[in-house]
C-alpha positions as CSV (number, residue, x, y, z in Angstrom):
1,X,93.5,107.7,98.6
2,X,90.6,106.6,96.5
3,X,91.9,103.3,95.7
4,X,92.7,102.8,99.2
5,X,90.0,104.0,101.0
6,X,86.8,102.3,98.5
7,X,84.8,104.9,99.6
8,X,85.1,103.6,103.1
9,X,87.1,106.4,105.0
10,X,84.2,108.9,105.2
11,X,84.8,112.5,104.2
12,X,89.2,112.9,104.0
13,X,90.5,116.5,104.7
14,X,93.9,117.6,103.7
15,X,95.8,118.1,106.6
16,X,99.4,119.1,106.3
17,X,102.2,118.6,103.4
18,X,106.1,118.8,103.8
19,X,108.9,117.9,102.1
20,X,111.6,115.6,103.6
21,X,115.1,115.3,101.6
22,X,113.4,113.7,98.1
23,X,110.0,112.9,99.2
24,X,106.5,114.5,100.1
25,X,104.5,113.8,102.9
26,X,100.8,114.5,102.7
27,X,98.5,114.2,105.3
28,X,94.8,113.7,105.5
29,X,92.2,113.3,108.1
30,X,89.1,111.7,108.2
31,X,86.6,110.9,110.7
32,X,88.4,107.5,112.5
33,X,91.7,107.6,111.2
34,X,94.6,109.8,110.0
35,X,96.8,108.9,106.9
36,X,99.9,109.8,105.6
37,X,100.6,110.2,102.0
38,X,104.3,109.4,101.0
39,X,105.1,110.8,97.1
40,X,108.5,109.8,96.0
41,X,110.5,111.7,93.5
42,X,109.6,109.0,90.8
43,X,105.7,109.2,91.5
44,X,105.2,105.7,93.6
45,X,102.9,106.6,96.3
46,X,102.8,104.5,99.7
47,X,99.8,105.0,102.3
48,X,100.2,104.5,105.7
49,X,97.3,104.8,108.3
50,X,97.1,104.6,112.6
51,X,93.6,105.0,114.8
52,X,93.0,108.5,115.8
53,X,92.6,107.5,119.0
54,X,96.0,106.4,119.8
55,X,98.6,108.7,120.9
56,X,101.8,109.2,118.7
């Protein structure tokens, strides 16, 4: 999240974690947009990020 963010996210909160077959998801909020974490059994890390605004 740091490298991604830049310090330009504002203050991230941990949100919820759960495990799905042989990955992690993570999430965090912060104040304009929500992010999901995705931790593979191997360490690689992929963020993905939508508007808090929109509707899932």
């Amino acid at each position: 999240m740091t490298k991604y963010c830049a310090g330009k996210c504002g203050a991230v909160a941990l949100g919820r974690t759960q495990r799905i077959k042989s990955r992690y998801l993570v999430d965090f909020d912060a104040p304009r947009q929500r992010f999901t974490v995705i931790v593979e059994n191997d360490g690689n890390a992929k963020v993905t990020t939508w508007d808090k605004g929109a509707k899932p």
